[in-house]
C-alpha positions as CSV (number, residue, x, y, z in Angstrom):
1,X,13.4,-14.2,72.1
2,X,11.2,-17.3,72.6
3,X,7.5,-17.1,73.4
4,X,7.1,-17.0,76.8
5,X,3.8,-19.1,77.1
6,X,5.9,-21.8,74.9
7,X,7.5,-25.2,77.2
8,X,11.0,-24.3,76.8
9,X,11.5,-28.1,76.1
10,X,9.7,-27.7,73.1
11,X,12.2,-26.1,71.5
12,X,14.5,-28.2,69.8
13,X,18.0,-26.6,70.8
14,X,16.5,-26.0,74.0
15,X,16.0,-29.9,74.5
16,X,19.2,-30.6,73.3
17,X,21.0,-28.1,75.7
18,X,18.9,-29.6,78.6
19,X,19.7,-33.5,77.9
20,X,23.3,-32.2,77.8
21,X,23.2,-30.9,80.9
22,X,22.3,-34.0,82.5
23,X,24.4,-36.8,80.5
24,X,27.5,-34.6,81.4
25,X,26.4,-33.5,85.1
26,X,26.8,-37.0,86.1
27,X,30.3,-36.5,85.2
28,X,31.5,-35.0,88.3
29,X,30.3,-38.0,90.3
30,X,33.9,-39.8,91.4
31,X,34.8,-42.7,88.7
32,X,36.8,-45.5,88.6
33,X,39.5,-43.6,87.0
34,X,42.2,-43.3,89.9
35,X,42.7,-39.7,88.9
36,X,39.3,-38.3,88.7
37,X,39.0,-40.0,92.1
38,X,42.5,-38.0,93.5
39,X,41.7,-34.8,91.5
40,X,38.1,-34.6,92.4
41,X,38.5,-34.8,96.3
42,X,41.4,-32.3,95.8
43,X,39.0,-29.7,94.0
44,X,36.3,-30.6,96.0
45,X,35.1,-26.9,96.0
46,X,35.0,-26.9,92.1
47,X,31.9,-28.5,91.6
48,X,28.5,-27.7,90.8
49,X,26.1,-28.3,94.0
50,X,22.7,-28.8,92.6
51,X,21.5,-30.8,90.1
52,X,18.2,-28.4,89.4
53,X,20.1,-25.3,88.8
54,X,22.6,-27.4,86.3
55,X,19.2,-28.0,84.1
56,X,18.1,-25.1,84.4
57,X,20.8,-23.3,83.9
58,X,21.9,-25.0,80.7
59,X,18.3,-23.7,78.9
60,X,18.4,-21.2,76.2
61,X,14.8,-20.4,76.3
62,X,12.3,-18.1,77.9
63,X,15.5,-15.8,79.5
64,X,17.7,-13.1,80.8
65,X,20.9,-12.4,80.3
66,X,23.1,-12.5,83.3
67,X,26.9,-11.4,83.5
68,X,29.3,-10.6,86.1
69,X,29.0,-7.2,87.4
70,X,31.7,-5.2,89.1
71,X,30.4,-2.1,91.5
72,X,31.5,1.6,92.3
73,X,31.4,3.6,95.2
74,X,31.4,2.2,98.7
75,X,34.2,0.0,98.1
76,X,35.9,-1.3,101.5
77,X,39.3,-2.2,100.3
78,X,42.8,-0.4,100.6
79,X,45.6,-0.6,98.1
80,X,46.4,-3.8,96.6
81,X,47.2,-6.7,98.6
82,X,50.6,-7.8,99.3
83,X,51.4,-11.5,99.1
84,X,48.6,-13.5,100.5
85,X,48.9,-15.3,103.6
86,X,48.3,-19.2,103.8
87,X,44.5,-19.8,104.7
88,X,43.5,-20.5,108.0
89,X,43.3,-24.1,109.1
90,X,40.1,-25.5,107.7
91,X,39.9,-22.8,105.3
92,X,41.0,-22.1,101.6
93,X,41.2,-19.1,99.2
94,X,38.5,-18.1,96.2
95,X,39.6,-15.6,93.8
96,X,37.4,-14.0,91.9
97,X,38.4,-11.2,89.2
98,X,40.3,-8.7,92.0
99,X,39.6,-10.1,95.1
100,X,40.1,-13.0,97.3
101,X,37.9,-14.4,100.2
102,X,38.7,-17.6,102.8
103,X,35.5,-20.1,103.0
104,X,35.5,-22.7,104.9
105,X,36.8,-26.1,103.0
106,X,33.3,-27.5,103.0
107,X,31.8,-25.1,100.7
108,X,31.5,-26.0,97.5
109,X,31.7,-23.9,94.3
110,X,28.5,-23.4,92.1
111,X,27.1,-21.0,89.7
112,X,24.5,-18.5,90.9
113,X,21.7,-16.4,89.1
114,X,18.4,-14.9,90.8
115,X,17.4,-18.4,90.3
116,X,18.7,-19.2,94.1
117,X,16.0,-18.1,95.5
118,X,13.7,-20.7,93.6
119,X,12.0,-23.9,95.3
120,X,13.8,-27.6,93.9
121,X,10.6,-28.2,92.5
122,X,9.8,-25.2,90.6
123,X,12.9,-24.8,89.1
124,X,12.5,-28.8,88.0
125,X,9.4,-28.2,86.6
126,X,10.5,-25.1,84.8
127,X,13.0,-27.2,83.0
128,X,10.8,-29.8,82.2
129,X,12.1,-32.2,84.5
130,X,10.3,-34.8,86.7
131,X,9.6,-32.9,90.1
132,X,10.2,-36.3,91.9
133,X,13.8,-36.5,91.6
134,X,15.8,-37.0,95.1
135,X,16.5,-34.0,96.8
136,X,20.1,-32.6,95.9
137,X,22.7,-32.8,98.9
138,X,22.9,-29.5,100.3
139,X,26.1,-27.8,101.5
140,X,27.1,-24.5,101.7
141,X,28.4,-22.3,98.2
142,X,30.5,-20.0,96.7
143,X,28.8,-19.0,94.1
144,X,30.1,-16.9,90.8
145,X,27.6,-15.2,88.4
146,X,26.2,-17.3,86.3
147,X,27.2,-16.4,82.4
148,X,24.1,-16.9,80.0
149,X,20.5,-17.2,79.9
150,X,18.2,-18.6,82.5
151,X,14.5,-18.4,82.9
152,X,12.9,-15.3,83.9
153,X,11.2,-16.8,87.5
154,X,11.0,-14.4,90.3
155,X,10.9,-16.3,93.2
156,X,11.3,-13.4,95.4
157,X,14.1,-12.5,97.7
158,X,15.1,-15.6,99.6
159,X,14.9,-19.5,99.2
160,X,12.3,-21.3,101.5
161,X,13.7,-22.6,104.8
162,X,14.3,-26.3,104.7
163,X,16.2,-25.3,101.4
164,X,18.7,-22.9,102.7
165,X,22.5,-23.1,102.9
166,X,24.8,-20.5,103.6
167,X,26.7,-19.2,100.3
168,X,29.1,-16.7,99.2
169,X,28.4,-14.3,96.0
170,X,30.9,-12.9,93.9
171,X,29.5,-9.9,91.7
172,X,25.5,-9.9,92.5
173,X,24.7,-7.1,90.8
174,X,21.3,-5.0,91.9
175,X,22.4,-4.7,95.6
176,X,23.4,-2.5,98.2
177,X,25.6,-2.8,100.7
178,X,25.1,-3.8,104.5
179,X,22.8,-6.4,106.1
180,X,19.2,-7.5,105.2
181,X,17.6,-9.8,107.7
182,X,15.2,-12.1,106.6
183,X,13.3,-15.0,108.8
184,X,14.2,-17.5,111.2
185,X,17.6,-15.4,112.0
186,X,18.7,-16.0,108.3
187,X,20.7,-12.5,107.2
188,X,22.7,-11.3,104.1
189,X,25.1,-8.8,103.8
190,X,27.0,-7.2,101.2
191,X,30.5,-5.3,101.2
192,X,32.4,-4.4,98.1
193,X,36.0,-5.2,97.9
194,X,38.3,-4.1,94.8
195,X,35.2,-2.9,93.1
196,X,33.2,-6.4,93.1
197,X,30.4,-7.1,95.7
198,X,30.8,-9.6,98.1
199,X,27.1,-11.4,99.5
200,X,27.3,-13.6,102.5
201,X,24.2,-15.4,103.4
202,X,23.6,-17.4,106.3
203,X,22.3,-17.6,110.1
204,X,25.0,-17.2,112.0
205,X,26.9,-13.5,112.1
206,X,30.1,-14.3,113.2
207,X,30.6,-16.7,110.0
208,X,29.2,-14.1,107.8
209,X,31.7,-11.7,109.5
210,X,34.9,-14.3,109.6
211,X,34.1,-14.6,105.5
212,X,34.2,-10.6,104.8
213,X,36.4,-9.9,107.4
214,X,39.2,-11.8,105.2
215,X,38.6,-10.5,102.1
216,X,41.2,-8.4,100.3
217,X,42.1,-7.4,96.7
218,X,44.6,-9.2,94.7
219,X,47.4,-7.8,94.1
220,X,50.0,-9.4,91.2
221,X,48.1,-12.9,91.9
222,X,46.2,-14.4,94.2
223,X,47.1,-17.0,96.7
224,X,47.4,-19.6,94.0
225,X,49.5,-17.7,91.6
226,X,47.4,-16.6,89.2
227,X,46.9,-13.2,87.9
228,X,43.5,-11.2,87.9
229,X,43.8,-10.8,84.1
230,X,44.5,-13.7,81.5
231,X,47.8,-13.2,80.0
232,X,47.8,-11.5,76.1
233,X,48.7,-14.9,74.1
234,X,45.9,-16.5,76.1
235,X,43.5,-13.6,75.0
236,X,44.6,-14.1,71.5
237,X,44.2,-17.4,71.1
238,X,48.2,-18.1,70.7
239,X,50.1,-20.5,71.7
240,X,52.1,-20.3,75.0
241,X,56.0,-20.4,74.8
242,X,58.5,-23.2,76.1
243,X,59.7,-26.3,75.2
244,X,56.3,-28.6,75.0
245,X,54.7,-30.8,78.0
246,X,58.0,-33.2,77.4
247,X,61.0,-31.2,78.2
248,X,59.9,-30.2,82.3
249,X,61.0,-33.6,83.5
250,X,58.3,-35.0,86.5
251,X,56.0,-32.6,87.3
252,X,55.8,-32.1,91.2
253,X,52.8,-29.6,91.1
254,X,50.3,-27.9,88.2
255,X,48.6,-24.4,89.2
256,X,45.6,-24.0,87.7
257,X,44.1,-20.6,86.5
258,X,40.5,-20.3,84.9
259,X,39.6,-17.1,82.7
260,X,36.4,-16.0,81.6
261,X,36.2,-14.2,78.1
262,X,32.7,-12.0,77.9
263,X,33.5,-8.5,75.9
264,X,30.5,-7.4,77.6
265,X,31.6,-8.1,81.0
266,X,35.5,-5.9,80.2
267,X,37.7,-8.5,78.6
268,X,39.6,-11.6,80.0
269,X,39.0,-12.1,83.8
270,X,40.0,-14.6,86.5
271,X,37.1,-16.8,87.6
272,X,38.9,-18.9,90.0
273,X,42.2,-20.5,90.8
274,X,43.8,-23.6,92.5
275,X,46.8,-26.1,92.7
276,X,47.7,-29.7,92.0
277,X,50.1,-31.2,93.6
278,X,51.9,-34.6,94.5
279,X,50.9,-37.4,92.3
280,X,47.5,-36.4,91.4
281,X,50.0,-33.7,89.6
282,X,51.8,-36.6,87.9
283,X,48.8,-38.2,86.7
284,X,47.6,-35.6,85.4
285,X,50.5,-34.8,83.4
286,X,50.2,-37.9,82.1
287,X,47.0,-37.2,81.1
288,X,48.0,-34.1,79.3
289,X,50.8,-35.8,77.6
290,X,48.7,-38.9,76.1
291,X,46.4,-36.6,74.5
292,X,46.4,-37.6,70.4
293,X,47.8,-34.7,68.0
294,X,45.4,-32.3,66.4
295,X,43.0,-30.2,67.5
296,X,38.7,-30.4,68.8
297,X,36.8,-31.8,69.2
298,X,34.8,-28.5,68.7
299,X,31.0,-28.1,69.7
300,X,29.0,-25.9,67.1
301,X,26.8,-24.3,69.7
302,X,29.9,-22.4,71.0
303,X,29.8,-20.6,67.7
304,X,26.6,-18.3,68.6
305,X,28.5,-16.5,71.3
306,X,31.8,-16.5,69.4
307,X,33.0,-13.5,72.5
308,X,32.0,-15.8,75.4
309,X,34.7,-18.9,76.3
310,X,36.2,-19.8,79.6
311,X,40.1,-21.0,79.2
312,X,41.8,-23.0,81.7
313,X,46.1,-21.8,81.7
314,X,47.7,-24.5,83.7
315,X,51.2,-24.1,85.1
316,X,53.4,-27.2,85.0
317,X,56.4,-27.3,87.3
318,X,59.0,-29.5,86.6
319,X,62.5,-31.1,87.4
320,X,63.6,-29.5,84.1
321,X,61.6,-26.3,84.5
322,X,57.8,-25.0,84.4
323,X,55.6,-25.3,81.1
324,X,52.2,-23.2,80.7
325,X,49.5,-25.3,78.8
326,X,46.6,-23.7,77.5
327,X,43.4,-25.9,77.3
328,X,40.1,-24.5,75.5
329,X,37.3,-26.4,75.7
330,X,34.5,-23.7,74.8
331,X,35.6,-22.3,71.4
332,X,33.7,-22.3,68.4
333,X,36.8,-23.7,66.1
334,X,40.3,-24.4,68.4
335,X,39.7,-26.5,71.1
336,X,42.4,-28.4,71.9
337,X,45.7,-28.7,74.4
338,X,48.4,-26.6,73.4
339,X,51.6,-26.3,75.1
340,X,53.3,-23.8,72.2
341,X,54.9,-27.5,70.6
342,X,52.4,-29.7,70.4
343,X,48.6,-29.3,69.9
344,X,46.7,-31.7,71.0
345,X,42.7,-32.7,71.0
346,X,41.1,-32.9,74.2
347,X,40.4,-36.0,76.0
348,X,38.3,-37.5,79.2
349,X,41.1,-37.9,80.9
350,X,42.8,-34.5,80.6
351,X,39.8,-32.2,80.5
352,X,37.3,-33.5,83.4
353,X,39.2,-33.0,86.3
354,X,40.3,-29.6,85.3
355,X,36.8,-28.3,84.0
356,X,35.4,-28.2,87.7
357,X,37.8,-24.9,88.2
358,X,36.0,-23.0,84.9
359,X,32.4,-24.6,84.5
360,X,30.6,-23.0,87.3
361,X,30.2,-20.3,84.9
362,X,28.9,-21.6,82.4
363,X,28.3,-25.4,83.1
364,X,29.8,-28.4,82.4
365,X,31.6,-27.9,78.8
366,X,29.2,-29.6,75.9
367,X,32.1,-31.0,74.5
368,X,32.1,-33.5,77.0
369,X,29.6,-35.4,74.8
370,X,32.2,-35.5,72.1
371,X,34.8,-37.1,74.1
372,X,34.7,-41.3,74.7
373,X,34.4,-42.4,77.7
């Protein structure tokens, strides 16, 4: 581990992971690509909130380890859910592992570590960032744990005031359940569902209440479709089967499954799930099936946690039938597009407006940098 005492920007890999983190963070800004426009508003709730926790998140010095943790005992759920019901006007689903919780639609998805708690300008300065940078746009968050190292800042238990937004945690680990009540009327409280903990935050109890009160475990899938565990060829790193992106005819509507790989965490797990439909859908195919043959680009620094990736299993349906693709975008040596006929390399155009289901976990993909613009 680094010396503490040492700038964490003084280390070479360290830099490099940092200036990373912002060429590619300006990613998810809308672009004057049509379909980064249409796919972006429609996953609205897949992108990274803050700017600071981006940086600092990305760092490899001067940390803790922090992985998803499930919970026992205390657990609030019944058997396994049944098919999900339609989200309530305004609202939408978030799956996480085994359970499933409605948010409003104005929340937007992030990454979370103890971190949260931090002021902008601490957290800036921690990363070795100017401190005078505009104020991030603040919105509410569903947060899921953050998988990798961050600084070890204790910032104790709760962000200050003028900073605070209501938020959702999937698996904080550490915590008991019920209600703790902090200042100003602000409150968390914590319920296990399905074995992983559920945190609301936020000042008003009937919200907090409305979001627990509608969670319930997954059952086969969740509301989008996707299962709770990544199927075995996607585990293995094989290819799907079918007859390739160009035998499904137009595609009406993609579903969109993100897995996270950690071996310490238990194996393959759903991070989050969501649907494409209409002609963003087409686009996107199009995308997919413009991508040159091959395979990469790959990014090196993937290689030094060889058990840690986060896949994205898309599910194309068609006039001529349904087509899973599998696109890896954090391996050490097979990234690529594969749709069990054709592999393909990764491109802008395929991979952005998909990585905003997958990268609150572990940041906007390096490989981004690879890719032309």
């Amino acid at each position: 581990m680094s010396d503490p005492a040492k700038n964490p920007t003084d280390d070479p890999a360290t830099g490099a992971l940092i200036t990373r983190a912002l060429s590619t963070h300006a990613d998810s800004a809308p672009a004057d690509d049509t379909l980064l426009t249409d796919v972006h508003t429609r996953l609205r709730r897949r992108r990274v909130a803050r700017t600071a926790s981006a940086v600092v998140l990305a760092c490899a010095a001067v940390a803790t380890t922090i992985t998803g943790i499930g919970a026992l005992g205390n657990d609030t759920s019944g058997p396994p859910a049944a098919t999900s019901q339609p989200a309530a006007d305004g609202w939408h689903w978030e799956s996480y592992r085994t359970v499933q919780v409605q948010v409003p639609d104005g929340w937007a998805d992030s990454s979370y570590s103890h971190l949260w708690t931090c002021p902008d300008r601490e957290i800036l300065a921690a990363a070795g960032t100017p401190t005078d940078r505009p104020a991030p746009r603040r919105q509410p968050l569903v947060g899921r744990p953050y998988r990798g190292a961050v600084f070890t800042i204790d910032c104790g238990p709760v962000s200050p005031l003028p900073e605070r937004v209501p938020h959702l945690w999937f698996g904080e680990g550490n915590r008991t359940t019920g209600v703790t009540q902090y200042d100003h009327g602000w409150a968390d409280e914590v319920r296990i569902v399905n074995g992983i903990r559920l945190t609301v935050f936020s000042n008003d109890p009937a919200l907090r209440r409305r979001i627990l009160d509608s969670a319930e475990p997954i059952g086969t899938t969740d509301a989008y479709g996707c299962a709770p565990t990544a199927p075995d060829f996607l585990a293995a790193g094989r290819p799907p089967s079918g007859p390739g992106l160009t035998g499904i005819g137009e595609v009406s509507s993609i579903k969109v499954c993100a897995y996270a790989f950690d071996s310490r965490a238990g194996g393959p797990a759903l991070s989050a799930g969501d649907e494409i439909t209409g002609d963003q859908a087409r686009r996107l195919t199009d995308a997919l099936r413009a991508a040159p043959e091959g395979s990469g680009p790959n990014e090196p620094y993937n290689c030094r946690t060889p058990d840690e990736r986060d896949d994205i299993l898309l599910t194309l349906r068609g006039s001529a039938g349904e087509q899973q693709v599998a696109l890896r975008h954090s391996t050490c040596d097979f990234n690529g597009i594969d749709d069990g006929s054709t592999h393909r390399r990764l491109t802008r155009a395929a991979l952005l407006p998909l990585v905003g289901a997958a990268y609150p976990l572990m940041g906007k993909p390096m490989v981004l940098e690879r890719l032309p613009r």
